[in-house]
Every structure is written in structure tokens, then in C-alpha cells.
C-alpha positions in Angstrom: -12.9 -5.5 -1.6 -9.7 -7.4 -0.6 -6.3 -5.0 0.0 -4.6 -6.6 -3.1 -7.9 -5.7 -5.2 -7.8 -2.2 -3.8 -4.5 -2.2 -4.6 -5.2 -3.8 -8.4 -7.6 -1.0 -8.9 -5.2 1.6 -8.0 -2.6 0.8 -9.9 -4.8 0.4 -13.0 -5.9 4.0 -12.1 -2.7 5.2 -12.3 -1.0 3.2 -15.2 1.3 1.3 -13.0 2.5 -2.0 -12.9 3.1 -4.0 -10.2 7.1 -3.8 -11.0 6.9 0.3 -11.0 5.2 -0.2 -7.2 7.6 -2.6 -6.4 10.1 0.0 -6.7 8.8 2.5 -5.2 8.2 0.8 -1.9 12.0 -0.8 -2.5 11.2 -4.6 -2.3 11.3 -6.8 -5.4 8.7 -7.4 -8.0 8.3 -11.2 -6.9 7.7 -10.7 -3.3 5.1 -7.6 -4.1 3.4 -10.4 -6.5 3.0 -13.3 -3.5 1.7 -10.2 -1.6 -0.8 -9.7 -4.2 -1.4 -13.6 -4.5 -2.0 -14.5 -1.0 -4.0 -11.2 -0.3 -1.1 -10.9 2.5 0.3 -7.6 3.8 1.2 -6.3 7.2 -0.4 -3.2 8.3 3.1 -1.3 8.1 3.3 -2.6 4.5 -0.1 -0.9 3.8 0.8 2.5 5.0 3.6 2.2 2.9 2.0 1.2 -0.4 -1.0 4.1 0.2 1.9 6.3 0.6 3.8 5.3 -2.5 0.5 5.1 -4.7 -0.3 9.2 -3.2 -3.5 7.3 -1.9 -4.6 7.2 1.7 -5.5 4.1 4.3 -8.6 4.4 5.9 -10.1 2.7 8.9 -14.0 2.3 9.2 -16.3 1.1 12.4 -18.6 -1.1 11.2 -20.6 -0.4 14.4 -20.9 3.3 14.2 -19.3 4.3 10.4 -17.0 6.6 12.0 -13.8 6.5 9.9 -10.1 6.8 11.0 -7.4 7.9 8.5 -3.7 5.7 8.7 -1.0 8.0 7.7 3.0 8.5 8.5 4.1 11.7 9.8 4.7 14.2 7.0 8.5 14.0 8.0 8.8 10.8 7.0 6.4 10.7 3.9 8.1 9.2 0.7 11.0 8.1 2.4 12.6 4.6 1.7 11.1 2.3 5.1 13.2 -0.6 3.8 17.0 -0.6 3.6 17.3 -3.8 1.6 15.2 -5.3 -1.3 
């Protein structure tokens, strides 16, 4: 499963739209949507959409299965990361 499916799935979950997550991780509808188009996010991006969805990022080895949770410090949890939109 791609990050924008994950992503699709969650939202749906939770009754968001894509406008509502937008928000929430403070950049605009249309660039979250080319995100979701081009299946194109940065890892900091990530963290910050698990964060604003209350889900959590998780790293797995293929090799061994041994799996590696991505989180912010609780200090910093919910906070804006972005000043601009």
C-alpha cells in the first residue's frame, strides 16, 4: 500500500476530507492533493500527517520484521511545523 492510499484509508476512517487534513498540517488543500496525486511526500511531511491524523509511522525490516516506530517528541506533538501555507 502506497503512503497516499494509507493516508486515503485513514481519512475515510476518520470522516475527513482531504481539506480538513490540509488544515491541520497548515499547508493548502491543492498542494496536500498533488501530494496525494504524485504519491509524493517527504519523510518530515509523514511524521507530520501521522501526527495530525492521531495515527503513528511505522518502519519495518523486510529482512528480519523487526519494526521501528517514527514519532516527534511529545513536546512538540500537535504543534504547527509550518509557519506559512
Amino acid at each position: 500500500m502506497s503512503a497516499a492510499e494509507a493516508i486515503k484509508k485513514i481519512l475515510k476512517d476518520k470522516s475527513l476530507t482531504q481539506t480538513e487534513l490540509a488544515e491541520k498540517i497548515h499547508i493548502t488543500r491543492q498542494n496536500l492533493s498533488n501530494k496525494m496525486n504524485r504519491d509524493n511526500f517527504s519523510a518530515l511531511e509523514l511524521v507530520e500527517i501521522a501526527d495530525a491524523l492521531e495515527s503513528e509511522l511505522l518502519l519495518r525490516n523486510k529482512s528480519n520484521q523487526n519494526e521501528y516506530l517514527i514519532d516527534y517528541p511529545e513536546e512538540i506533538k500537535g504543534k504547527p511545523k509550518r509557519k506559512n501555507k
